[in-house]
Z-matrix of the N, CA and C atoms (Angstrom, degrees):
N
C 1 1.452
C 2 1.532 1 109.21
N 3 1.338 2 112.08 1 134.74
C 4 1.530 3 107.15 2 -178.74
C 5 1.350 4 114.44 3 -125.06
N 6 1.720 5 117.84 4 130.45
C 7 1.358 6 114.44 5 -168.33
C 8 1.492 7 128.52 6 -72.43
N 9 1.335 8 105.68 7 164.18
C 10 1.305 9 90.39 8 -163.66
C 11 1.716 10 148.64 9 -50.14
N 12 1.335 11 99.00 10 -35.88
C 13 1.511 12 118.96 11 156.80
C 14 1.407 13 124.80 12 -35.74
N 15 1.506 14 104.67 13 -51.58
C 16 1.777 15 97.48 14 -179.03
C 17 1.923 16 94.54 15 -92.42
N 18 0.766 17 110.72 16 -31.81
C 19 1.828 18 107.72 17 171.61
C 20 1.295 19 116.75 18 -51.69
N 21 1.250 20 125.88 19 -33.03
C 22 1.533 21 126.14 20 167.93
C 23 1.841 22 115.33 21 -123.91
N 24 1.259 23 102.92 22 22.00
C 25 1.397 24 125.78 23 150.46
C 26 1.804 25 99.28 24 69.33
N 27 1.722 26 108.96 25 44.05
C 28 1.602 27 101.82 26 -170.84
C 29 1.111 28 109.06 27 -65.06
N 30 1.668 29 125.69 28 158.12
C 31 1.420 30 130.91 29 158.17
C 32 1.226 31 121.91 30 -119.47
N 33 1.390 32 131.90 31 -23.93
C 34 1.241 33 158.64 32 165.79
C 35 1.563 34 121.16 33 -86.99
N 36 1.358 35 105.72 34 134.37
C 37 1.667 36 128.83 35 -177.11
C 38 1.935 37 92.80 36 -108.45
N 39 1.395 38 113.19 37 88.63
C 40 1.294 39 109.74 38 -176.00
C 41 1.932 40 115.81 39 -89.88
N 42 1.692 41 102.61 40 -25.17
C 43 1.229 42 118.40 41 -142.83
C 44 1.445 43 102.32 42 -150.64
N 45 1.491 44 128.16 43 146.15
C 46 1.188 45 127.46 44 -155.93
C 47 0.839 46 107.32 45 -169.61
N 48 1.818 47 147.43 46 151.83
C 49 1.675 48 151.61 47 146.25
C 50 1.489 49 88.96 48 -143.50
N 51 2.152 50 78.02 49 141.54
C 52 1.539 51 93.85 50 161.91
C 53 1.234 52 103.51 51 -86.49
N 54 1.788 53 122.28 52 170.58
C 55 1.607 54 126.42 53 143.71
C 56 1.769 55 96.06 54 -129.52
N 57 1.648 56 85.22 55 175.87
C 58 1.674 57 93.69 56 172.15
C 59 1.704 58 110.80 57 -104.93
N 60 1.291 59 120.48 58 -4.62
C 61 0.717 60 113.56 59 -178.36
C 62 1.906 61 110.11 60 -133.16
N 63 1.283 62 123.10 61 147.09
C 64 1.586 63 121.87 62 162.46
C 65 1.254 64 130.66 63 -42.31
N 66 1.533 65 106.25 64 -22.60
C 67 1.864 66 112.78 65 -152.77
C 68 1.659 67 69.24 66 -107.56
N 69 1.499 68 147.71 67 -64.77
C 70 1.378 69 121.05 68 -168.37
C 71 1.458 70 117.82 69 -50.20
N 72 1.592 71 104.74 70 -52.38
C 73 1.721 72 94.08 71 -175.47
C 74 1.510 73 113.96 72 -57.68
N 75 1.118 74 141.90 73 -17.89
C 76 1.195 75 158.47 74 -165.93
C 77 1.745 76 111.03 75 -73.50
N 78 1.506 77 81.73 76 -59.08
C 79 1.910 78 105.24 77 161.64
C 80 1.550 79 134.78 78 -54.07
N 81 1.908 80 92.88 79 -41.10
C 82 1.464 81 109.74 80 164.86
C 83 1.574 82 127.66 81 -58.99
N 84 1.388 83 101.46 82 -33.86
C 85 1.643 84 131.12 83 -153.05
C 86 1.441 85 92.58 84 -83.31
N 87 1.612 86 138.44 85 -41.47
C 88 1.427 87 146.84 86 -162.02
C 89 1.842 88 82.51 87 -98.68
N 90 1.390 89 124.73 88 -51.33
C 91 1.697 90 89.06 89 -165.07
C 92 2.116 91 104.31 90 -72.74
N 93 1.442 92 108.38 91 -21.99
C 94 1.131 93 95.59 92 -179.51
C 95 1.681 94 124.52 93 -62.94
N 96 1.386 95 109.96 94 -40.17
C 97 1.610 96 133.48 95 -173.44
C 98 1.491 97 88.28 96 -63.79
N 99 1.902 98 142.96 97 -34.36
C 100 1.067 99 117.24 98 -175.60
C 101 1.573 100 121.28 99 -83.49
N 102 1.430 101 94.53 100 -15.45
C 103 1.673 102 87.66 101 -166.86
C 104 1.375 103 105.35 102 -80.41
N 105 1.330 104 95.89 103 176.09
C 106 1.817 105 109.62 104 178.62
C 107 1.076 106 127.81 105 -67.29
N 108 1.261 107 142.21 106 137.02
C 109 1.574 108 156.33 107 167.30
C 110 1.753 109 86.51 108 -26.98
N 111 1.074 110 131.45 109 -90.29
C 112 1.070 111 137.56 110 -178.44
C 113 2.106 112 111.77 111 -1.75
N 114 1.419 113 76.49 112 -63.68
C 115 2.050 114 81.12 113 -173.03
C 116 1.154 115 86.80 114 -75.28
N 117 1.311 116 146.31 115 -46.75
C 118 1.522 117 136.22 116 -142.11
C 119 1.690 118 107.48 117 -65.73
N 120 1.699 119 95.33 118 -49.50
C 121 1.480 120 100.88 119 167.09
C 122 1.998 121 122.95 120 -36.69
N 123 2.031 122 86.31 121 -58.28
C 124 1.685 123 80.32 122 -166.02
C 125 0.945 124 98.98 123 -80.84
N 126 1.784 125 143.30 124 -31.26
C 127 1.904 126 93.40 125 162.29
C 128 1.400 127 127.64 126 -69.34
N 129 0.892 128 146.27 127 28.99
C 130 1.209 129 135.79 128 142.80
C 131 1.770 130 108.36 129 -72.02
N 132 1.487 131 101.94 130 -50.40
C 133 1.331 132 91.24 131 -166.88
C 134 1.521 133 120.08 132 -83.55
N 135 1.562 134 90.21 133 -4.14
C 136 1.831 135 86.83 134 150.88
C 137 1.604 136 126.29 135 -78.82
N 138 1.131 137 116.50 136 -5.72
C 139 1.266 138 120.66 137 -162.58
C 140 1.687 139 104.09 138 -98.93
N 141 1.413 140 95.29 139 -59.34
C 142 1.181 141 110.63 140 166.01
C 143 2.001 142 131.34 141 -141.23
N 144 0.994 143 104.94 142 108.85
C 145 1.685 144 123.13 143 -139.35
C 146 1.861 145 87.73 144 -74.34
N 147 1.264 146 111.85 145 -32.01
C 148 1.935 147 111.78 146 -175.30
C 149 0.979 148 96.65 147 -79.20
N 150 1.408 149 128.43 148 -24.38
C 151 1.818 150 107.76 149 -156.72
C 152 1.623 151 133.82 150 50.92
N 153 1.544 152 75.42 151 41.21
C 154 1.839 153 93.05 152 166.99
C 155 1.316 154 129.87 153 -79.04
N 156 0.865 155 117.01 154 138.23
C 157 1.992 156 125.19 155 174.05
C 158 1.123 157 93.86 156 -45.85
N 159 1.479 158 123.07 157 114.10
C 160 1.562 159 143.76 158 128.65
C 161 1.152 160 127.93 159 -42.66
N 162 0.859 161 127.87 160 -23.63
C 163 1.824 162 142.10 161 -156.28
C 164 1.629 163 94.67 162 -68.46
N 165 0.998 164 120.60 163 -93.74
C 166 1.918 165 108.23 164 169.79
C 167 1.202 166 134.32 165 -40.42
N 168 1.658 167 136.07 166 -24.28
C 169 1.039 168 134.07 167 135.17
C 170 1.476 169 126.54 168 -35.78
N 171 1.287 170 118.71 169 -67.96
C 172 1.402 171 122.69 170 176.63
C 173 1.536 172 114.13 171 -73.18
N 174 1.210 173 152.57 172 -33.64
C 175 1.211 174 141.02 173 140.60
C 176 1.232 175 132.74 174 -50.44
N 177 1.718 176 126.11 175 -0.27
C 178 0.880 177 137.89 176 153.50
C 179 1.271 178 131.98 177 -104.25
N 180 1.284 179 112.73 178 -5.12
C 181 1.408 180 142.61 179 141.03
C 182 1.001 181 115.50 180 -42.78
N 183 1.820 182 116.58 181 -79.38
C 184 1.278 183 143.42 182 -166.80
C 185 1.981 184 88.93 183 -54.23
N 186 1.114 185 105.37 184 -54.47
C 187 1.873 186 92.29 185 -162.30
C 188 1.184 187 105.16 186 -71.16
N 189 1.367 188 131.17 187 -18.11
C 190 1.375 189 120.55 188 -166.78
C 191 1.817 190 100.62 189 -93.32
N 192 1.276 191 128.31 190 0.63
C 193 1.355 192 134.80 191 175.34
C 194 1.793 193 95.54 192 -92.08
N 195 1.004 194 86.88 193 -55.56
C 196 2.124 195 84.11 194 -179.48
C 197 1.470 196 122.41 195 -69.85
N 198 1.527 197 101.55 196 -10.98
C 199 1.277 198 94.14 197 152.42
C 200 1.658 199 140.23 198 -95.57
N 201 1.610 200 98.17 199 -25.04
C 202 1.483 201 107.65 200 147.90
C 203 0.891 202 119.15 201 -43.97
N 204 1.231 203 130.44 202 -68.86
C 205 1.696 204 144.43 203 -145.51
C 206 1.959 205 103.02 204 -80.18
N 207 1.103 206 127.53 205 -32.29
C 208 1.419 207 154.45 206 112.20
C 209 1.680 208 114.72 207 9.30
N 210 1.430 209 91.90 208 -78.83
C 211 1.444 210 108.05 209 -177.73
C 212 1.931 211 118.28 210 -72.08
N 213 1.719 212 92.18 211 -28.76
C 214 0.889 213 74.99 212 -157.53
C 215 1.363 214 105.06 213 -105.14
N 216 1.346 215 112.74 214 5.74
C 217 1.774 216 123.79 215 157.32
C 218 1.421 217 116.47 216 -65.01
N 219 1.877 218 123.56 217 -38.17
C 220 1.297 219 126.82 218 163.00
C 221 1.352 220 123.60 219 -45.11
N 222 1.704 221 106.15 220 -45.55
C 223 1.651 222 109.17 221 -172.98
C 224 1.839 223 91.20 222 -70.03
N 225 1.294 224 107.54 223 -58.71
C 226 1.846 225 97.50 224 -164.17
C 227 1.450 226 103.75 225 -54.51
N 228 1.355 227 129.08 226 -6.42
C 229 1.944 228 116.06 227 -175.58
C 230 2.063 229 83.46 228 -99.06
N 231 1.075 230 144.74 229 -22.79
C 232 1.351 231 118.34 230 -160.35
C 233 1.505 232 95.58 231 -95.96
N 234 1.590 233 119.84 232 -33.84
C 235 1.284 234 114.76 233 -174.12
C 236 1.451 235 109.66 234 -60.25
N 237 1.719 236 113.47 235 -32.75
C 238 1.254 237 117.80 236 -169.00
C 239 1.017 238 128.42 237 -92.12
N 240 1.806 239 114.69 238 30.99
C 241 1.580 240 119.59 239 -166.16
C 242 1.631 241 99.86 240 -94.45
N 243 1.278 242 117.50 241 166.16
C 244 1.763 243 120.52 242 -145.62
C 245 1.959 244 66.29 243 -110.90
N 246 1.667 245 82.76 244 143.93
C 247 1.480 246 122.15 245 -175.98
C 248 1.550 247 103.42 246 -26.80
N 249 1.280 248 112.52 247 -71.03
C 250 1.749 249 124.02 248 -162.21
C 251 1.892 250 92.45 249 -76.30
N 252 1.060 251 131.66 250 49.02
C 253 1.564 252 113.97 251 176.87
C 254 1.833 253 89.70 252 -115.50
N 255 1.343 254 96.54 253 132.81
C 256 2.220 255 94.96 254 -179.18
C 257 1.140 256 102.42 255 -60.67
């Protein structure tokens, strides 16, 4: 089985949502796959009206959250070291 991207030969990251959870994006993914070409288009082109490659945006997104989230798990483990630690 081949996913959809190389099945309809994508090259472009036009369109994107976060969730917090698997079972929503999952949920998102079945009402999006039903609707019509029609809406699918205009949200995209509400989202993004050029239809520019996302792909470095959102991976630069994505790293700059893991590096927060990163950073900012280090500060909460040093603040939170028990009194007598050198």
């Amino acid at each position: 089985m081949r996913s959809n991207p190389k099945k309809y030969d994508c090259k472009l990251l036009v369109y994107y949502e976060g969730y917090d959870s698997m079972e929503e994006a999952i949920m998102r993914e079945k009402q999006l796959k039903g609707g019509s070409r029609k809406r699918k288009i205009a949200l995209i082109n509400s989202f993004n009206s050029e239809w520019k490659d996302l792909y470095e945006e959102f991976f630069d997104l994505f790293g700059l959250l893991r590096r927060l989230i990163d950073s900012s798990q280090r500060h909460w483990e040093l603040t939170n070291l028990p009194a007598n630690t050198p």
